[in-house]
C-alpha positions in Angstrom: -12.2 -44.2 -42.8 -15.6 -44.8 -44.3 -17.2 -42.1 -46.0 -21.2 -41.9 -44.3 -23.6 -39.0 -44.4 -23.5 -36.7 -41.8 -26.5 -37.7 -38.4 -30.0 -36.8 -40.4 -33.1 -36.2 -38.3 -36.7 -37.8 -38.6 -37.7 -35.1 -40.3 -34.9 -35.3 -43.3 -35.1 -38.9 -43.1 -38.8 -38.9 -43.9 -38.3 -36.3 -46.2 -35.5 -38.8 -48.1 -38.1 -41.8 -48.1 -40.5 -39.2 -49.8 -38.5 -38.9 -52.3 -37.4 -42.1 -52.9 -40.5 -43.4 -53.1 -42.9 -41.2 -54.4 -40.3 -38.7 -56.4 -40.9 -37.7 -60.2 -37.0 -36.4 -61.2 -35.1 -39.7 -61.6 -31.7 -37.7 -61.1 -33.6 -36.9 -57.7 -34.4 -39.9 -56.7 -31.5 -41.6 -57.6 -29.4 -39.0 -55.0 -31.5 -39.4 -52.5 -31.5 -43.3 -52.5 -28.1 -43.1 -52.3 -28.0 -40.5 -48.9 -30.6 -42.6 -47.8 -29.0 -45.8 -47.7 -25.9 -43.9 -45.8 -27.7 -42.9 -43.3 -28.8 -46.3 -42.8 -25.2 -47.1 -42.1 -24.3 -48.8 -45.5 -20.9 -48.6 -46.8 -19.9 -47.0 -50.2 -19.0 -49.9 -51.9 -22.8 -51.9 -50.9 -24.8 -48.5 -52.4 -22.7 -48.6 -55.3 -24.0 -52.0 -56.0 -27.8 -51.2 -54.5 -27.8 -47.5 -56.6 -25.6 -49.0 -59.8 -23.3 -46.3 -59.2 -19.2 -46.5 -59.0 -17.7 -46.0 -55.6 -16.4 -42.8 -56.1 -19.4 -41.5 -57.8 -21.4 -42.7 -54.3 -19.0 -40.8 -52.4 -19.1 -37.4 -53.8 -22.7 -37.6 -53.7 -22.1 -38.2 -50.0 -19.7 -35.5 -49.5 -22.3 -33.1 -51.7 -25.1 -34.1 -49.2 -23.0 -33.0 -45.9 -22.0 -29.5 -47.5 -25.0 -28.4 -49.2 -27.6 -30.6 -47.7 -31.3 -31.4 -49.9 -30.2 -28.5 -52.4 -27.4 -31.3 -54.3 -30.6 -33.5 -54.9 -32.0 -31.7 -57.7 -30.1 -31.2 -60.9 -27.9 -28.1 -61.7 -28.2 -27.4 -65.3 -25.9 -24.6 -67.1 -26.5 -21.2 -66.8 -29.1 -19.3 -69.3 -28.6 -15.8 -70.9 -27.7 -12.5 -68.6 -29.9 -11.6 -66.3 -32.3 -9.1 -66.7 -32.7 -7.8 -62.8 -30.0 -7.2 -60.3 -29.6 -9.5 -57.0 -30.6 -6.6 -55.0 -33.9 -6.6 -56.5 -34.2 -10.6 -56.7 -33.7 -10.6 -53.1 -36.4 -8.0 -52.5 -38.6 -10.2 -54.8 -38.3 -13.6 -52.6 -38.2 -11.6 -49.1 -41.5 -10.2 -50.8 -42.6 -13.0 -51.6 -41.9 -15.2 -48.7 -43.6 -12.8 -46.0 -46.8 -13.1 -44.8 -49.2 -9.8 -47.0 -50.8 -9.2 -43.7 -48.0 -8.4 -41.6 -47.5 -5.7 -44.2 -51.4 -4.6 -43.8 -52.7 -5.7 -46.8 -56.0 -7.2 -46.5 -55.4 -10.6 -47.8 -53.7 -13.3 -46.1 -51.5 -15.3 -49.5 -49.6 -14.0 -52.4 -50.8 -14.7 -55.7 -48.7 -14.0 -58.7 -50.4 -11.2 -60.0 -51.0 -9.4 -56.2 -47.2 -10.3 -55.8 -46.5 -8.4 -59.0 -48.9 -5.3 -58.1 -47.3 -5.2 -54.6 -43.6 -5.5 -55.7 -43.9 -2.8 -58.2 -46.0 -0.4 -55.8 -43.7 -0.3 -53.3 -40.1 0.0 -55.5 -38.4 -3.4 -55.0 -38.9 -2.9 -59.3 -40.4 -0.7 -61.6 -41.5 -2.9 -64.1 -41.8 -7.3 -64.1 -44.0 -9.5 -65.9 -45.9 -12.6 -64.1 -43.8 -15.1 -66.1 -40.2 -13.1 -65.1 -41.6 -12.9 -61.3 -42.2 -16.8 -61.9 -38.7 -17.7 -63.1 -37.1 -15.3 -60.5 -38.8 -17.5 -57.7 -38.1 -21.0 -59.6 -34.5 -20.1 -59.5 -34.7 -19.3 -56.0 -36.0 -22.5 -54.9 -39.3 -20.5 -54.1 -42.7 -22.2 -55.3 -46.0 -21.8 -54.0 -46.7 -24.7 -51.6 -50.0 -25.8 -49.3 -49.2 -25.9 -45.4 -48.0 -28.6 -44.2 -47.9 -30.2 -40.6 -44.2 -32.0 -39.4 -43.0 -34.0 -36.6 -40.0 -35.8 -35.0 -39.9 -39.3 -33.5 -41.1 -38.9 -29.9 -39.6 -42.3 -29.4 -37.3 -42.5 -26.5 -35.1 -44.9 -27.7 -34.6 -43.7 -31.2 -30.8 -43.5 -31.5 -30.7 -46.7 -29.5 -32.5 -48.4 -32.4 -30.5 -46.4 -35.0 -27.5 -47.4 -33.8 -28.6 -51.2 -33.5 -29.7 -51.3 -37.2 -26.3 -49.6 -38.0 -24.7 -52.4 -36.1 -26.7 -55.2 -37.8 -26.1 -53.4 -41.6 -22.7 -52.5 -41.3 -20.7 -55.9 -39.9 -17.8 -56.3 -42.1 -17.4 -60.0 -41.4 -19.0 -63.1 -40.9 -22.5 -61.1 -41.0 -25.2 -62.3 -39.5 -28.9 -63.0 -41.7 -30.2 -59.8 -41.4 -33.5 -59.5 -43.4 -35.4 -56.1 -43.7 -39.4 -56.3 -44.6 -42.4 -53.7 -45.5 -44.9 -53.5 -47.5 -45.8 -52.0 -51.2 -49.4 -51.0 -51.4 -52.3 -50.5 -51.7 -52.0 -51.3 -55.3 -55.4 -50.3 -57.2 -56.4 -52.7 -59.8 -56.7 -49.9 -62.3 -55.5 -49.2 -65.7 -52.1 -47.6 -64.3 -50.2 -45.1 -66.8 -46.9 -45.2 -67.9 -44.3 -44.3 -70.8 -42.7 -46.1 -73.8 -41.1 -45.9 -77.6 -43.9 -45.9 -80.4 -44.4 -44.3 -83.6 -44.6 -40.5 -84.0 -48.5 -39.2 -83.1 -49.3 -43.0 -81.9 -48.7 -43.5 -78.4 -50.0 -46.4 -76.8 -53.7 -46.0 -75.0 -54.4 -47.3 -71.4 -58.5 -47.0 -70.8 -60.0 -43.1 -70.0 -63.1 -44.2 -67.9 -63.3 -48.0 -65.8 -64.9 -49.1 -62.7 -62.6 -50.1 -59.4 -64.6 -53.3 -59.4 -61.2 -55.7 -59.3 -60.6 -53.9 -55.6 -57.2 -53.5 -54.4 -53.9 -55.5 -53.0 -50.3 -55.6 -50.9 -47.4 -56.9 -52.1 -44.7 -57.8 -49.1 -41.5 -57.4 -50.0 -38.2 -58.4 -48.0 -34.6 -57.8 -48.5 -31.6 -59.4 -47.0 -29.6 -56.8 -46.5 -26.2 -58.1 -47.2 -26.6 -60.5 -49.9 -29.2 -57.6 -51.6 -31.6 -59.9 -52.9 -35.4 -59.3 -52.9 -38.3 -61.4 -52.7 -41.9 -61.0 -52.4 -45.7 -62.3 -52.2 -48.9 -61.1 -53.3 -51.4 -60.6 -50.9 -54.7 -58.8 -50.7 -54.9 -57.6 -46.9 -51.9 -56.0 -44.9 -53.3 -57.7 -42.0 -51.1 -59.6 -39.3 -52.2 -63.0 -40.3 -51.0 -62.5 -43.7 -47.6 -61.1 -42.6 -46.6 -63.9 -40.1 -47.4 -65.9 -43.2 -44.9 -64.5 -45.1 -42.5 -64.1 -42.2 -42.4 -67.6 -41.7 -41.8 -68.5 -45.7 -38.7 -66.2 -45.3 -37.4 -68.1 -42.4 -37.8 -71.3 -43.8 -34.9 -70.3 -45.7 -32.3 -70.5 -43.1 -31.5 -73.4 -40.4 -32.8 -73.0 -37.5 -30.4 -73.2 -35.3 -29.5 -69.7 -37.1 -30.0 -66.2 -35.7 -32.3 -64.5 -38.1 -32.9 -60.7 -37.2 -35.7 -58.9 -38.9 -36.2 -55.4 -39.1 -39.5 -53.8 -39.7 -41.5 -50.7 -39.0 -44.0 -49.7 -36.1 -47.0 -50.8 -37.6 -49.7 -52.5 -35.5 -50.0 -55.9 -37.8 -46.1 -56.5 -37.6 -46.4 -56.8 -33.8 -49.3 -58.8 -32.3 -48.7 -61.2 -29.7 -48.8 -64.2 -32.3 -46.2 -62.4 -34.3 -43.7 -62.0 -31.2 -44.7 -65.3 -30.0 -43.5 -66.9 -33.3 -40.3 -64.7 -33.3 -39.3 -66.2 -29.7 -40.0 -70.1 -30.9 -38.1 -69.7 -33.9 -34.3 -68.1 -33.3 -36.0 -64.5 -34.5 -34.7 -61.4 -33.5 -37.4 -58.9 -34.6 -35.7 -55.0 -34.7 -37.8 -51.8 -35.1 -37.5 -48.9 -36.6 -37.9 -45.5 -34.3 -41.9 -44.3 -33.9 -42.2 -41.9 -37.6 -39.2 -43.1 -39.0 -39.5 -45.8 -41.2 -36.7 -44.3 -43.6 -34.4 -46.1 -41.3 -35.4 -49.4 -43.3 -32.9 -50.6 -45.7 -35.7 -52.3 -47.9 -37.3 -48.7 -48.9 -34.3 -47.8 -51.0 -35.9 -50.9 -53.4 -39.8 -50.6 -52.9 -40.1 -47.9 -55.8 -37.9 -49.5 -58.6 -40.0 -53.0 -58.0 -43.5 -50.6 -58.5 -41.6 -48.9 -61.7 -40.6 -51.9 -63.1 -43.8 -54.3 -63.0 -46.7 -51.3 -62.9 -46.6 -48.5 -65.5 -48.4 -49.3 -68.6 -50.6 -51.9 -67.0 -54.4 -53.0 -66.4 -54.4 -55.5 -64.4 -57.7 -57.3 -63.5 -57.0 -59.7 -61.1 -54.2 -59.9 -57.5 -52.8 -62.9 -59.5 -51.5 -60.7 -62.1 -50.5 -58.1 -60.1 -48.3 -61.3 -58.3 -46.8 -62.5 -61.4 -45.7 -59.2 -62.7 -44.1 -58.2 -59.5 -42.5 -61.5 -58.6 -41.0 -61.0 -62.4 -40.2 -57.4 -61.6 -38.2 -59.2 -58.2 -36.6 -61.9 -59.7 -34.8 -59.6 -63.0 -34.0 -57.0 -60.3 -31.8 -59.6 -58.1 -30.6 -60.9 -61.1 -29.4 -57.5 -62.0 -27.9 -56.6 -58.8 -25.9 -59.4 -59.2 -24.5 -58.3 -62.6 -23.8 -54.8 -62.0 -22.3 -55.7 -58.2 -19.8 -57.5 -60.0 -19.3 -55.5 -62.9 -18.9 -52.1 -60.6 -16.4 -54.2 -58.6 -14.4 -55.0 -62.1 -14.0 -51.6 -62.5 -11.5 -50.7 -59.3 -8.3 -50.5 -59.4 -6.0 -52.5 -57.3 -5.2 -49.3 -55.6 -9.0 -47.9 -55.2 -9.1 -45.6 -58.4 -11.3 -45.7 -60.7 -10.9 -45.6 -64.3 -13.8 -43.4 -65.1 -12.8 -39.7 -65.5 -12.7 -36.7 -63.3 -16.6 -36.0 -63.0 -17.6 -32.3 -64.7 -18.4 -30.5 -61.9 -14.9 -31.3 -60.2 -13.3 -30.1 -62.7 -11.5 -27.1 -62.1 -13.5 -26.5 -59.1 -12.5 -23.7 -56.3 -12.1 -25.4 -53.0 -12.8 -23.1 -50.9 -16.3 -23.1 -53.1 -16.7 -26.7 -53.3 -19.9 -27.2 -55.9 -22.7 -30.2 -56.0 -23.1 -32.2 -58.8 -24.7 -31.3 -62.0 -25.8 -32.2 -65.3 
């Protein structure tokens, strides 16, 4: 039986694409492309080659995500020295700290550190805690102090209906049809963007302090066919529909026409005008949607990030030309490395599935009635 992540709603799904996209931790983002990408109905194997992970490596992750959920994202590091407070009091801290100071009668309406501190001591919970103790108490709690933020669900009717239709388009195990998933990487400021690199101790690299946003901005469209796993892209400096049916007719150009060529794309406006649908019907195109507020369920997200990481960081580009060339370059070595690791990954099964990397760390020794998530 395939190994998939357990149904995820909108809001997890969204959550997911957060991450992926817009995540700092690397160990973070790395999980979380990889849960993502199951719940868009790929197999083990295909992530393994998309996330340059082994197999089995893909399927603990998966089997960490359905036990402890969004907790198995972040990395586990080894424990520290003996604590200094008790659980009892650690739980009276974060239930503290997690209430609302005027249901208690307090005459302020959020915690700050030093109130929570004042309050925690004056009523018991301890008799003595510094801010910076209070501070790791809550960081190992998962507990950090957060702006209010609004949520939602897909109100679309026919959500799982379009779920399970992109399942069934990413998932055929043979003779596949061309199955192409397209967004959208912008707006891509023509800045000086930062970045990181090796250089010699006290002499970093510099990137200009003050400019002027006089170059304007840009789009880059980006496509993926899904079962092949190759990218490609164009430079563009609007989102808007004419340029996209531009771009949707260079990708089908690729393929005869007398071929079925299914598409799947998000909600927005400028993927469906009339002329967009009109082409589609003309030209053998199938054009699939994602649900309303849940674009996580394209395949091509899982990619949009490394493409920005690769061609961006450490750049100043001046003009959309530049911007072009560096992420058509960015596109063209990450195909190319797809290709290698894909096959290199598959060298590495045996004939009877096992791999011949070690028993992971964490599964070592491991209760299982405790089962644990991975760390590092």
């Amino acid at each position: 039986m395939v190994v998939r992540v357990r149904e995820i709603s909108d809001e997890e799904g969204n959550k997911l694409r957060r991450i992926v996209r817009h995540g700092q931790n690397a160990i973070e983002v790395k999980r979380a492309q990889v849960i993502m990408a199951s719940a868009q109905g790929f197999t083990p194997p295909k992530i393994s080659v998309i996330a340059l992970m082994s197999d089995d490596y893909v399927r603990q992750l998966i089997h960490a995500f359905n036990l402890h959920g969004f907790k198995m994202l972040k990395p586990q590091w080894g424990p520290g020295p003996k604590t200094k407070f008790t659980e009892v009091q650690r739980e009276g801290l974060i239930a503290l700290a997690t209430s609302h100071p005027k249901d208690l009668g307090l005459p302020y309406t959020q915690w700050s550190l030093s109130r929570l501190r004042e309050e925690a001591m004056n009523r018991g919970v301890v008799t003595s805690i510094s801010e910076e103790w209070l501070r790791v108490i809550l960081h190992e709690s998962e507990v950090s102090h957060q702006s209010l933020r609004t949520w939602k669900e897909s109100p679309d009717p026919e959500r799982e209906g379009k779920k399970r239709y992109i399942e069934k388009l990413t998932r055929m195990p043979h003779n596949p049809p061309v199955v192409l998933s397209g967004d959208e990487i912008g707006p891509i400021q023509l800045i000086p963007q930062g970045g990181s690199g090796w250089f010699p101790e006290q002499r970093p690299g510099r990137i200009p302090a003050e400019y002027r946003k006089e170059f304007g901005t840009t789009y880059y469209f980006l496509m993926l066919n899904v079962y092949h796993q190759q990218l490609s892209g164009q430079v563009v400096p609007t989102k808007h529909a004419v340029n996209w049916l531009e771009f949707l007719k260079e990708e089908r150009a690729k393929y005869p026409m007398d071929q079925v060529v299914y598409i799947i794309q998000d909600g927005l406006s400028s993927h469906w005008t009339q002329e967009i649908r009109w082409w589609a019907r003309l030209n053998n195109v199938v054009l699939v949607p994602t649900a309303t507020h849940a674009s996580w369920m394209n395949p091509v997200e899982t990619h949009a990030k490394g493409i920005e990481e690769l061609a961006l960081p450490g750049t100043e580009f001046t003009s959309v030309v530049e911007v072009g060339d560096a992420l058509d370059r960015a596109v063209t070595y990450r195909n190319e490395e797809r290709e290698k690791r894909g096959k290199r990954f598959r060298d590495t099964v045996r004939g009877d599935r096992r791999h011949l990397a070690k028993v992971p760390v964490w599964l070592r020794g491991t209760n299982p009635e405790h089962p644990a998530w991975p760390v590092h």
